[in-house]
N, C-alpha and C positions, 0 to 999 in steps of 0.2 A: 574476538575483539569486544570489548566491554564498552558498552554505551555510556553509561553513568559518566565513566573515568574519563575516557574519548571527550565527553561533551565539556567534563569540568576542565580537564588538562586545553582544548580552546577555548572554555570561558578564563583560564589562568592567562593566555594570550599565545597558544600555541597555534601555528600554523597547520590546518590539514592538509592529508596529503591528499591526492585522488581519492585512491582504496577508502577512506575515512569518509570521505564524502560521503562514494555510496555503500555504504556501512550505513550510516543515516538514511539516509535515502531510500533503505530497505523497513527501517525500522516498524516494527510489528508489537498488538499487544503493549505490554509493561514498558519494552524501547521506546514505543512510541512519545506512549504516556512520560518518560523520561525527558525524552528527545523535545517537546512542548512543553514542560517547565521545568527547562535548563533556556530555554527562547524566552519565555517571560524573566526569566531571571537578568537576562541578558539585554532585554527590552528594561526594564524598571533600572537597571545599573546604567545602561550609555545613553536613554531619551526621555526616559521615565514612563511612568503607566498613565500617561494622556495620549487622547485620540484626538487628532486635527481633523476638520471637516473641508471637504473641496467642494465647491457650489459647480456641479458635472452641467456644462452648455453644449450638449448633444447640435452643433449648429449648421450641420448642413451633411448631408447624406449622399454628396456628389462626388464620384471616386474613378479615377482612372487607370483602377489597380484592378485584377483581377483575382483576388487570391480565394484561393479553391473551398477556404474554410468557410468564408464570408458571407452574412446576408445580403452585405450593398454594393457587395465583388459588381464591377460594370458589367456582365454580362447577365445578370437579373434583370431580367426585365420584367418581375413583377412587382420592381419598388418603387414604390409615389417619390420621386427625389423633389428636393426641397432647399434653400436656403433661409433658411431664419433673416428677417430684416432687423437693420441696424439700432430699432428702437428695440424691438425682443430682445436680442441680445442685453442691449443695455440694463430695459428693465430686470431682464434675470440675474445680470449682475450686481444691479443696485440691489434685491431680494436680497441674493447671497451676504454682503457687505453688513444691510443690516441686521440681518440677524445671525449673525457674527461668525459665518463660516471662515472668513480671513483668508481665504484663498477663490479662485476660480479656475477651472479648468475649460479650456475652448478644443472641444474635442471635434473633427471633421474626416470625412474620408482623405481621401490625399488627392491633391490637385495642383499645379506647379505652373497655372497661367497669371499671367500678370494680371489683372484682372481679381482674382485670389488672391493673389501676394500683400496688393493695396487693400483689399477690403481686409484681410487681417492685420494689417499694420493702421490703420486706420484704426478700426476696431480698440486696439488692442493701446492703443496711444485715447481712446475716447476713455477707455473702464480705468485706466489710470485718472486721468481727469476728472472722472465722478467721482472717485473716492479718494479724493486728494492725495494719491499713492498710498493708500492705507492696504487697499487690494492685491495682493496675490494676484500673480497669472501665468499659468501652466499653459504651455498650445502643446496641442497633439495632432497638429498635419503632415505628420508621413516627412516623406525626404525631401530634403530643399538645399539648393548650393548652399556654400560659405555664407554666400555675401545676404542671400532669404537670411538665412539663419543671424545674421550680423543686422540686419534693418529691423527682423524683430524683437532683437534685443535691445537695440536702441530707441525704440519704440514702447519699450518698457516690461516688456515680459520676462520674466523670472525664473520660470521654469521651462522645460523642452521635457517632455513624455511621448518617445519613439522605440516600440518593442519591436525588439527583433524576432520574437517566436520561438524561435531556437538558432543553436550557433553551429547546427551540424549541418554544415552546405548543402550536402545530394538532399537533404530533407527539407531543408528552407526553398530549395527554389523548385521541389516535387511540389511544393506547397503554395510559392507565388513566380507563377509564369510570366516568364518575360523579366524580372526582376531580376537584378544581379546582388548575391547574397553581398559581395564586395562592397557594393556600394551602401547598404544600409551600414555596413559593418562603419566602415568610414564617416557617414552621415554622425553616428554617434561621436566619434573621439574629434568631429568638426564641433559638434557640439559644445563639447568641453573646453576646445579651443575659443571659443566665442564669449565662455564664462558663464553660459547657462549652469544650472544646478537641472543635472542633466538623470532621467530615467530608462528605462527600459524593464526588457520583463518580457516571459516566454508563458507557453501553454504546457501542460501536463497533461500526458496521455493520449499524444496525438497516433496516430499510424506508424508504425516501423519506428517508433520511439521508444528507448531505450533508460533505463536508469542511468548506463556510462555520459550516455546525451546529457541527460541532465546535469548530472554532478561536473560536467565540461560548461555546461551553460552560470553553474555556481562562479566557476574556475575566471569565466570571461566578465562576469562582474566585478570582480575582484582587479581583471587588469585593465577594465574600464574605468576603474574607482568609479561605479555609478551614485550618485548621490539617491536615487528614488528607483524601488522595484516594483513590477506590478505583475502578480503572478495568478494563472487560474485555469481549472480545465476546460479539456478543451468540449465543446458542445455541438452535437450537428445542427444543423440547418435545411430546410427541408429544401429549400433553391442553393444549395450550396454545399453538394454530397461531397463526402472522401469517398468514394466506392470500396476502398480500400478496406476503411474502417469495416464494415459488416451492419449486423441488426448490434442496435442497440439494445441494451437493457439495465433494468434498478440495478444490478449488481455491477455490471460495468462502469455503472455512474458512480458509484459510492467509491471505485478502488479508483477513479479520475478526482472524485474529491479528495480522499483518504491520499495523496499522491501531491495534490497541491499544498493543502496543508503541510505534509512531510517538506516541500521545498520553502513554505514561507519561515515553517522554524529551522530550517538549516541554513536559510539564507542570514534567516535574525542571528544565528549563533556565529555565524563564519564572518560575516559585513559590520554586526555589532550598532556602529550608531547612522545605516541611514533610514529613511522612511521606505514604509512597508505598504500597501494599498490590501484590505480586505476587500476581493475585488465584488463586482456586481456577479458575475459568471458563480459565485460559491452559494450564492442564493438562491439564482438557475436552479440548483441540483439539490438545496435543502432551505427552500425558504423558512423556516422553522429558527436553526440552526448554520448555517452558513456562514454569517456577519461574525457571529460571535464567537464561531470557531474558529473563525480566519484571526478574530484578534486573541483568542485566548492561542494562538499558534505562534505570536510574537510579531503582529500587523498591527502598525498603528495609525492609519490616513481611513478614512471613509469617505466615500463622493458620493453623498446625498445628489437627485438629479432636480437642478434647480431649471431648466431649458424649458420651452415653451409647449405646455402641454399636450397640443395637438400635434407636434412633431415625434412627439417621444414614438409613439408605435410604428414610426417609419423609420428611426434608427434601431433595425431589428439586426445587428449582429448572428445571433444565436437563437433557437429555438428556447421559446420559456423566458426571453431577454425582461426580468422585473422589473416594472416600474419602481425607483428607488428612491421618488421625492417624499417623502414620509416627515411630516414634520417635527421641530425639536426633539419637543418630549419624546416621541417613539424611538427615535435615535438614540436618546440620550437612555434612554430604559435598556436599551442591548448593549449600551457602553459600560453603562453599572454591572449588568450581569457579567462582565467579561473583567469585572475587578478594574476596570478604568475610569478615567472622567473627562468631559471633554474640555477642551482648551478652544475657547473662544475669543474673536475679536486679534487672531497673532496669526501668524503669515502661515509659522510651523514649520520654520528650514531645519531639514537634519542638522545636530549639534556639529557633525565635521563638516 
């Protein structure tokens, strides 16, 4: 199978099949190199080569999930939990607004008491009203009925970012106990149903994780029509072992990176025009190089972390988890190297 031709004959608008998938998905060497600008070609032709910024409100660390990957899985109990108060919030959102990230993200562990419910709808009905609906707003709390999901949108939030991990069941729920793969799956196309401009987005590289997995999880985006992906490997945690996994190592990190990127330009090639998230997690494994390889890979969203600085080191995800409030200019210097420029002061909805 020929890369080149594979990639141009779907950047011409051809359907892949499986097999093609992962044929990409394998991509090595000179493929690779292919397979990453035939993505930016395909990024500058359906959204262009600007990078939108998301103002990331890291806002509360309080989770009644357990999932195995996790640093703030509920069963650590070595994590300071925390909820950011209602002025923090704000102020980080007013931050974001003026200095023209055009979006915010309210990202939290998942929690489903009423209690929660109101303070994000609240919330989320206030940072409209600071910025005279100029603001973007993305929430990322995990699964919530219809009707959650229906009051937050009413409420004025815009976007919904709910990753599913992976779409291979025996693997998703080895992964979160007690959770039923069903129900996330569902959570999503509720989403949709509500009118969110709706995301998701899986990990690279996890345990008993497969290429076929993947190029299934490209597959499921597609009959999601997600409008926003957020893709990155996957990283241990020292209160939050896979046992599974083994000893880590430099080499094992690079073919977790090298793997993500492989999915961010296959997803840019196959999905075409929605948004891309060069995630935090790629810089985990090459702060150097990470950012800028996620968007030279055909990723165009960044989530500078705009949240309250003393919370940041208690939403610890992942081992290595970078601090990513970095101000303009340093952003703005790895958007240039990456042949992009940022787009300021605009919401940034995928062109579809």
């Amino acid at each position: 199978m020929n890369t080149a031709r594979l990639c141009q004959d779907i950047l011409s608008g051809k359907e892949p099949e499986f097999a093609e998938i992962v044929h990409l998905l394998k991509a090595e060497g000179e493929d690779f190199e292919t397979l990453r600008s035939f993505a930016r070609r395909v990024r500058e032709q359906y959204v262009g080569n600007v990078v939108h910024l998301r103002g990331l409100i890291e806002f509360s660390n309080i989770c009644i999930r357990d999932c195995r990957y996790c640093g703030i899985r509920k069963s650590n109990c070595n994590v300071n939990r925390y909820l950011m108060g209602k002025d923090d919030i704000l102020a980080a959102a007013e931050y974001s607004w003026k200095t023209g990230y055009g979006s915010v993200v309210l990202q939290s562990g998942e929690r489903q008491d009423d209690e929660f419910v109101d303070f994000v709808t609240g919330i989320t009905r206030s940072i409209k009203e600071l910025s005279n609906g100029e603001l973007g707003i993305t929430l990322s709390c995990g699964v919530q009925s219809i009707d959650v999901f229906k009051m937050w949108k009413d409420a004025g939030a815009d976007r919904y970012l709910l990753r599913i991990e992976t779409t291979n069941q025996q693997l998703f729920e080895t992964l979160h106990p007690g959770e039923e793969y069903s129900k996330r799956k569902a959570a999503l196309f509720d989403l949709k149903k509500c009118g969110f401009i709706t995301g998701t987005g899986v990990m690279t590289g996890l345990p008993a994780q497969s290429v076929e997995m993947l190029a299934q999880d490209v597959l499921f985006f597609k009959e999601l029509d997600a409008d926003m992906i957020g893709l990155g490997p996957y990283i241990p945690h020292e209160h939050a072992v896979l046992e599974e996994f083994g000893a880590d190592t430099p080499d094992r990190q690079r073919e977790r990176l090298m793997l993500a990127y492989k999915m961010i330009a296959v997803c840019r090639l196959v999905l075409k025009n929605v948004n891309i998230a060069a995630a935090t997690a790629l810089s985990a494994l090459d702060p150097e190089r990470g950012r800028v390889d996620g968007l030279n890979s055909g990723a165009n969203v960044i989530m500078p972390n705009a949240g309250n600085k003393s919370c940041r080191k208690d939403y610890y995800l992942y081992q290595n988890k970078p601090d990513t409030g970095e101000e303009l200019p340093v952003i703005s210097a790895g958007i240039a190297e990456a042949g992009c420029t940022v787009e300021l002061f605009t919401q940034g909805n995928p062109p579809r």
